[in-house]
C-alpha positions as CSV (number, residue, x, y, z in Angstrom):
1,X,45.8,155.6,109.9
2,X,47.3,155.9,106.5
3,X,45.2,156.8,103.5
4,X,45.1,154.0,100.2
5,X,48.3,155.0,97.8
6,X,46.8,155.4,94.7
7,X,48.1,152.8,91.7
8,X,50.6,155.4,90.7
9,X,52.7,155.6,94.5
10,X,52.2,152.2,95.1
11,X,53.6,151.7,91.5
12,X,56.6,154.2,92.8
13,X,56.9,152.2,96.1
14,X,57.8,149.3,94.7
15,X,60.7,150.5,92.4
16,X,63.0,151.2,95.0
17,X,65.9,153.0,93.2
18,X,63.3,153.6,90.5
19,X,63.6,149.8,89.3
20,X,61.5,146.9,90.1
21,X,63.8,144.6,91.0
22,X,61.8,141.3,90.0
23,X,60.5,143.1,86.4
24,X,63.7,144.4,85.6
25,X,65.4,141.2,85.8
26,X,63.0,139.4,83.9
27,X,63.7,141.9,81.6
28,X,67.3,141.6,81.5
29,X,66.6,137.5,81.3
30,X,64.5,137.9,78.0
31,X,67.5,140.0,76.1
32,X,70.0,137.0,77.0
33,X,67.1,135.2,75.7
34,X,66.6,137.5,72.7
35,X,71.1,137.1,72.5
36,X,70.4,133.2,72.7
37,X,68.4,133.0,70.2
38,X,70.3,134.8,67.8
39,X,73.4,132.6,68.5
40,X,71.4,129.2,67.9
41,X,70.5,130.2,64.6
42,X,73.8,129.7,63.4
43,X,73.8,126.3,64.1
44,X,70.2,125.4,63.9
45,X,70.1,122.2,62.4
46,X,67.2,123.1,59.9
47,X,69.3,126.0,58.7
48,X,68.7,126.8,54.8
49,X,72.4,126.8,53.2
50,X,73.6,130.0,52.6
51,X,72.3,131.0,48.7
52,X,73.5,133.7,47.1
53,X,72.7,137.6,48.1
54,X,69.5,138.6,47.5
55,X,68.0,135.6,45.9
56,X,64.4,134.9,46.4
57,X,63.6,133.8,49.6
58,X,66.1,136.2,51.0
59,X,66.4,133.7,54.0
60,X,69.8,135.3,55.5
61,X,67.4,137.9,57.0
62,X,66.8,135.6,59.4
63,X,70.2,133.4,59.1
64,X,72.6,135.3,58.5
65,X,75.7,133.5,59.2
66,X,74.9,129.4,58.8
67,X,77.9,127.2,60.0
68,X,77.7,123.5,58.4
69,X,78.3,122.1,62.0
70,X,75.2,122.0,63.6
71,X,73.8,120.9,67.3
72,X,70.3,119.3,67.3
73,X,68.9,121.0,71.0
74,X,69.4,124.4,69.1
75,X,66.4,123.3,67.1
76,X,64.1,122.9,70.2
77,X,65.1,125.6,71.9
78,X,64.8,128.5,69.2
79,X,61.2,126.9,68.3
80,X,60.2,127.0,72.3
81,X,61.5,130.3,72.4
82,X,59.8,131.9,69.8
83,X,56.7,130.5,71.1
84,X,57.1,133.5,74.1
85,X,60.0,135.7,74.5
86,X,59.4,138.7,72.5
87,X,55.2,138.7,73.6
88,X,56.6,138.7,76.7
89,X,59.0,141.3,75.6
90,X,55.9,143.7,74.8
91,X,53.9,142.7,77.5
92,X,57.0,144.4,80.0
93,X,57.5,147.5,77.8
94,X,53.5,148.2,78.3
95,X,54.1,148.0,82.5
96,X,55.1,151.4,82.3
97,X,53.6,153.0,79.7
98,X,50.4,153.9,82.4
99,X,52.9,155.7,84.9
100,X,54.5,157.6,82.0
101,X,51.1,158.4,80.7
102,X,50.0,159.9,84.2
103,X,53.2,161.7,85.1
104,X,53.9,162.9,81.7
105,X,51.0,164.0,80.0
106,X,50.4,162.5,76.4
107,X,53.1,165.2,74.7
108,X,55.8,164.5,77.2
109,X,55.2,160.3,76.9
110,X,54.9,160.1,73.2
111,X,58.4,162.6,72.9
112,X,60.1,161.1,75.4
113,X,58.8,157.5,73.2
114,X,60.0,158.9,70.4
115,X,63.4,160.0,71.8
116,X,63.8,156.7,73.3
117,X,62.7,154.3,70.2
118,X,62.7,156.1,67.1
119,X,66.1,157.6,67.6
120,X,67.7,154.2,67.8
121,X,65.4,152.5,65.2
122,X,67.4,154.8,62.7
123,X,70.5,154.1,64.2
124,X,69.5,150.2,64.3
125,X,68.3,150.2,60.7
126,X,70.7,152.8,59.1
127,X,73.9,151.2,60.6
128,X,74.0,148.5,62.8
129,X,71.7,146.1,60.6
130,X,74.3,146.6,57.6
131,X,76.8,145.7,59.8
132,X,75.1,142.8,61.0
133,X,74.2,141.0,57.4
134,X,77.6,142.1,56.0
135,X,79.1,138.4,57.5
136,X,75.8,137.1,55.4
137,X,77.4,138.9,52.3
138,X,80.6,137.7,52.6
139,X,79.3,134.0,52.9
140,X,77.3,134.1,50.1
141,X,80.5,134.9,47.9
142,X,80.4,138.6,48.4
143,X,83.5,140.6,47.4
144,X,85.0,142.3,50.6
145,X,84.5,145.5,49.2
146,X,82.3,148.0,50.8
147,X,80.7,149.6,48.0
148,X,79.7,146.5,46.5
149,X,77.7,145.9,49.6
150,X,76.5,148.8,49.7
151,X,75.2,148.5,46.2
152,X,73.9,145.2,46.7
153,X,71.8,146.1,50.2
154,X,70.4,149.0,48.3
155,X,69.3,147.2,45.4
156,X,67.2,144.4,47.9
157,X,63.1,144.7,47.6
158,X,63.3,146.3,51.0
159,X,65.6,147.5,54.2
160,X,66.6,144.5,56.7
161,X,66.4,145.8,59.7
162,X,67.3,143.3,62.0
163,X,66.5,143.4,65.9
164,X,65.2,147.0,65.1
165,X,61.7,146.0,64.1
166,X,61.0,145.6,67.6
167,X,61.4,149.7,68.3
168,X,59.1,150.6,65.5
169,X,56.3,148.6,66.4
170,X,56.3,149.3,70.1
171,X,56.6,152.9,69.3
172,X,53.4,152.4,67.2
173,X,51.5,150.5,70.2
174,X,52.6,153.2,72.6
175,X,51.2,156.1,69.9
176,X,47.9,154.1,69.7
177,X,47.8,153.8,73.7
178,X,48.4,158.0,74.2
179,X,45.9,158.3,71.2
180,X,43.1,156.5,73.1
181,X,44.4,158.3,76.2
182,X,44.1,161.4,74.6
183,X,40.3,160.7,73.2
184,X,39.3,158.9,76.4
185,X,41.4,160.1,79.5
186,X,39.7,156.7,82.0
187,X,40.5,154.4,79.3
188,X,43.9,153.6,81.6
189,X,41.9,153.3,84.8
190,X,39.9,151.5,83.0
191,X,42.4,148.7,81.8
192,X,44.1,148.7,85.1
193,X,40.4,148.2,86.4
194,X,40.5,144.5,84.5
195,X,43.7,143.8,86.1
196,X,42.4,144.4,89.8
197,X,42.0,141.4,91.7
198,X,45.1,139.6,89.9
199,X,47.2,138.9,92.8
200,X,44.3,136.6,94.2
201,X,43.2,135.3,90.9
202,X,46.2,135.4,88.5
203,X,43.7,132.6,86.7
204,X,41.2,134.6,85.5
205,X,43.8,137.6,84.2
206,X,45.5,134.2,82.6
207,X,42.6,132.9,80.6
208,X,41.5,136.3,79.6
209,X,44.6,136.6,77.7
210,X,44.9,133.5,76.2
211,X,41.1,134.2,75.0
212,X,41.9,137.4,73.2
213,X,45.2,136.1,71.9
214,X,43.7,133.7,69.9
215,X,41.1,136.2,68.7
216,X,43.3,138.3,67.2
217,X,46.1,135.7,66.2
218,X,44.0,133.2,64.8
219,X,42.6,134.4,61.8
220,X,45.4,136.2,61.0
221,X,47.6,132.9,61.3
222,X,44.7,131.1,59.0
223,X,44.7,133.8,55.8
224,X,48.7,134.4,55.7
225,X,51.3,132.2,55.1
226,X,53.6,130.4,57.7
227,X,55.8,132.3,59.2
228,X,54.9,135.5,56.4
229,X,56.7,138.9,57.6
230,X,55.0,142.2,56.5
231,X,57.4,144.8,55.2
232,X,57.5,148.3,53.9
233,X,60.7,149.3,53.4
234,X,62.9,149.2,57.0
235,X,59.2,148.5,58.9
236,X,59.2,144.7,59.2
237,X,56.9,143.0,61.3
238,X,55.6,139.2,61.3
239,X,52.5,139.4,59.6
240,X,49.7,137.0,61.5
241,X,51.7,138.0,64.9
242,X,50.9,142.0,64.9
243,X,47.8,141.5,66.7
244,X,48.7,138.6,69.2
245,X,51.5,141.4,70.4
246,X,49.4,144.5,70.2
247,X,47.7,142.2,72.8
248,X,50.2,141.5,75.4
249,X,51.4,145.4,75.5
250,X,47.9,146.1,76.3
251,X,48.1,143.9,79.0
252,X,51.3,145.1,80.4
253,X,49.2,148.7,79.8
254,X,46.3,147.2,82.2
255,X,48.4,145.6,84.8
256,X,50.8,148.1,84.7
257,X,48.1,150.2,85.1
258,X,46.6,148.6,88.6
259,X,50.2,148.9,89.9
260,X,53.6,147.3,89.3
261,X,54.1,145.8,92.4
262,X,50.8,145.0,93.6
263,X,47.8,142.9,91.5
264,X,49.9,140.5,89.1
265,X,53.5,141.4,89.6
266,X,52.6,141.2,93.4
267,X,55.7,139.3,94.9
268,X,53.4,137.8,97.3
269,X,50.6,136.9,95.6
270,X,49.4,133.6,94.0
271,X,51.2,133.8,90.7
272,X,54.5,134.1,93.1
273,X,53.3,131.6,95.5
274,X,52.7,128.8,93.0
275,X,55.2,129.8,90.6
276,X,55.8,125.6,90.0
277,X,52.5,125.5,89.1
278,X,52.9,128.1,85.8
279,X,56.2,125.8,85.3
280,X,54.0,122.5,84.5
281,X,51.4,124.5,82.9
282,X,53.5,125.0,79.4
283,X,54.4,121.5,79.0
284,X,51.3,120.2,77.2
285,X,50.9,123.8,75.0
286,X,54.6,122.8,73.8
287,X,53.8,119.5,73.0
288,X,50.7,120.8,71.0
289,X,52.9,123.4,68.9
290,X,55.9,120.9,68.8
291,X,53.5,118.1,67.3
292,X,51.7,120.7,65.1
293,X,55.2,121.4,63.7
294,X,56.2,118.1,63.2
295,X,53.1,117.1,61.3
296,X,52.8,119.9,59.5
297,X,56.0,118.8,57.6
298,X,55.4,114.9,57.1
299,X,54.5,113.6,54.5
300,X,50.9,113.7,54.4
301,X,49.7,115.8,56.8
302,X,46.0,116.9,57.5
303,X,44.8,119.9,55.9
304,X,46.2,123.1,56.5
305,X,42.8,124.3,58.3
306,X,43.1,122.0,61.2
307,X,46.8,122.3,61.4
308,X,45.8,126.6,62.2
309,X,43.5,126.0,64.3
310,X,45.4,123.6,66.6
311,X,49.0,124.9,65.7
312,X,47.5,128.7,66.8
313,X,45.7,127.5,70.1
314,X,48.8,125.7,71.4
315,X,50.5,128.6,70.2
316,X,48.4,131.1,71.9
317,X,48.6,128.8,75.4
318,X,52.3,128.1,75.5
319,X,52.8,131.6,74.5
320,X,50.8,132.9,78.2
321,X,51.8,129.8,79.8
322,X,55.8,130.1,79.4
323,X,55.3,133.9,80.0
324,X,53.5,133.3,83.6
325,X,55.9,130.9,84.7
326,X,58.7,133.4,83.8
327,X,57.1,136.1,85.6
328,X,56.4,134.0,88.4
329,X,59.5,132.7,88.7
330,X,61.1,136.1,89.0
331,X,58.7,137.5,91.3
332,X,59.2,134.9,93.4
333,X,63.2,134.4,93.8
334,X,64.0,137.6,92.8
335,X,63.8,140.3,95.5
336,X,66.7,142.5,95.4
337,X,69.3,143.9,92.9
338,X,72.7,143.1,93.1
339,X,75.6,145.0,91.3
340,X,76.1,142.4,88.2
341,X,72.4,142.3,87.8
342,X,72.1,146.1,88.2
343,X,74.5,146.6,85.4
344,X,73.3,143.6,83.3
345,X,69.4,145.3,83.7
346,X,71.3,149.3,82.9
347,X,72.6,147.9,79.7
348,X,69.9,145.6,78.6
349,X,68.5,148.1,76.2
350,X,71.6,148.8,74.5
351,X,72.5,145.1,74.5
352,X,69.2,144.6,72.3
353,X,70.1,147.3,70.3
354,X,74.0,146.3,69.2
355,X,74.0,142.3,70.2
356,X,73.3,141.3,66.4
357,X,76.4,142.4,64.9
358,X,78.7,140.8,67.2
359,X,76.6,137.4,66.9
360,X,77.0,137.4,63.1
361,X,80.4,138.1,63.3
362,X,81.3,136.0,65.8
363,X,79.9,133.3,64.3
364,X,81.1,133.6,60.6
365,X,84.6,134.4,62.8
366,X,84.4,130.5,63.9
367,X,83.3,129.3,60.6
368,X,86.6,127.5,60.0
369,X,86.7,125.8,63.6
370,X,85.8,122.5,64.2
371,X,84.6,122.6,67.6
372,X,81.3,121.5,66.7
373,X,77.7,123.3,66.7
374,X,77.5,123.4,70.4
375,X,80.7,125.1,70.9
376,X,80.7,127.0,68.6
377,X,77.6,128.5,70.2
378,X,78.4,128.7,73.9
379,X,81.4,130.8,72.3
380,X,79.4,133.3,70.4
381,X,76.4,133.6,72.9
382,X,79.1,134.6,75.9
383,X,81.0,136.5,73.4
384,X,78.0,138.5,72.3
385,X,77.0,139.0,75.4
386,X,80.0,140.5,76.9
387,X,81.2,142.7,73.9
388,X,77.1,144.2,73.7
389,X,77.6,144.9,77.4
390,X,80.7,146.5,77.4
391,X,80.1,148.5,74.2
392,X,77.0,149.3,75.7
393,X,78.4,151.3,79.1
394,X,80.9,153.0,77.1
395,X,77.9,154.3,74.4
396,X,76.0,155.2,77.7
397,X,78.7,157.8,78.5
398,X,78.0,159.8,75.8
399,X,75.3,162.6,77.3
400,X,72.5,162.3,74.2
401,X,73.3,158.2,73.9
402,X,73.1,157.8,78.0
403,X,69.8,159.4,77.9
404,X,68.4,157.1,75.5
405,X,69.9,154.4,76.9
């Protein structure tokens, strides 16, 4: 009779090849997602028209290239999106942060962190953002002259940094993490200890998220304005969200903690099992955030209190809603690794990292066609995604890069 693995080897059991077959391709999925998303803005039919460089409210940051021919479903889908991917995006970088912690020590996971995030947040911030806004220079009426660019982005009230946001505040979560590690050594036992239990009651995990979600989102959501990003210097973050996130990686922390493999990411477990349960659960959270929206911006809507309050719960549900039925769907259908997908999961970190200046280009590229907002995008978004993944395997050749990587 065979003793009980402990959380750590059954952890290790289940990454066969030292990947979890199911996580890792939800993981890829989210940076298509993340590549998507990018792509739609282009032709988002809201889109701001472009202004000129650095006027006040420097909306490029966020639109960089905007094409006149738009495609309505772009709309939708960016605003469903953002309701989930990149919470879910934190809650998978904190499912490993427990075994790193354990086989590591704090020293070895907080250099290795470093190595792995900081290195390329310079690299993301220092070059490839630049790159990435330059098309949003030249469409505002920007000379194509490098040292005018230059001298404009250096003269803006702070450092665009694109996609590379993301790096900076994980690595702060993950130096928070080994700092209460470091203080209290059982306080990873002790989050994997409220994950226990999750393959039989994925429920109760559920609602316990949503719960502390809307504690720490809420009031942020109710004292700073819509859609109001923090920023100090290259360190961007959105402003009533910081918490909200800090959240889900703690949650990846605790159920990473119990195991990946076994309690929630069980492939045989309940949240598997009923997987087209967690599909029907997001509908009426969108709806909620959807209307929210849309009343917000009528013509008389109700006061700005209630429109919080009901705009941040729906939030806070669709947000854990969408991200169960993600996870559950890839737990359930996912059980192997083939060789695209084993690539596409290799590369998905660099794709993140470099995606961002080939959908800006690519899209002010197309600017003169007239294939329509749709088009245009299924264009970019396969574009994008194959120039990010080849540029990606050849970076990864490079010894310190392929490390990183």
């Amino acid at each position: 009779m065979h003793a009980p693995l402990s959380a750590i080897d059954r952890s290790t059991a289940a990454q066969i090849g030292g990947r979890n077959a199911p996580i890792g391709a939800l993981r890829a999925f989210i940076t298509l997602l993340v590549i998507a998303h990018h792509t739609a803005l282009a032709y988002h039919p809201y889109a701001p028209p472009p202004k000129a460089f650095g006027a006040q409210p420097i909306l490029w940051t966020a639109f960089p290239v905007v094409d006149p021919q738009k495609f309505g479903g772009f709309g939708l889908f960016t605003l469903v999106n953002d309701m989930f991917f990149m919470s879910l995006m934190f809650f998978i970088s904190g499912l490993f942060v427990a075994d790193g912690l354990r086989a590591k020590g704090d020293g070895g996971f907080l250099r290795g962190r470093v190595l792995r995030l900081g290195a390329p947040f310079i690299l993301g911030v220092g070059l490839l953002a630049p790159l990435g806004y330059y098309p949003a220079w030249l469409q505002a009426g920007g000379a194509g002259s490098l040292p005018a660019f230059a001298d404009a982005w250096t003269h803006l009230p702070f450092w665009p940094s694109g996609p590379a946001w993301f790096l900076w505040v994980l690595l702060t979560f993950g130096a928070i993490v080994t700092a209460m590690h470091r203080v209290a050594p059982g306080v990873i036992d002790a989050l994997g200890g409220l994950a226990k239990g999750a393959e039989c009651k994925p429920a109760r995990l559920f609602w316990g998220l949503v719960a502390l979600s809307v504690l720490f989102y809420l009031p942020l959501a109710m004292t700073t304005p819509f859609g109001h990003w923090s920023m100090w210097g290259p360190f961007l973050v959105q402003t009533a969200r910081i918490g909200h996130y800090f959240v889900y990686f703690l949650a990846g922390v605790a159920v990473g903690a119990a195991g990946v493999g076994y309690g929630l990411t069980d492939p045989e477990g309940k949240l598997a099992k009923r997987w087209w349960l967690w599909h029907l659960a997001p509908i009426l959270p969108i709806i909620g955030g959807v209307g929210t929206m849309i009343v917000a911006f009528s013509p008389n809507p109700p006061p700005r209190a209630v429109l919080d309050v009901v705009g941040g719960v729906s939030f806070c549900l669709a947000c854990a809603t969408l991200s169960f039925a993600a996870l559950a769907t890839f737990l359930r259908f996912v059980r192997k690794t083939g060789p695209v997908s084993a690539s596409l999961q290799a590369n998905a970190y660099g794709m993140y990292l470099v995606h961002y200046v080939f959908t800006s280009w690519l899209a002010w590229l197309l600017l003169p066609q007239g294939w329509g907002g749709l088009a245009k995008g299924c264009v970019v978004f396969v574009g994008a995604v194959a120039l990010s993944w080849l540029t990606t395997m050849v970076l990864r050749r490079a010894p310190l890069l392929g490390r990183i990587l």
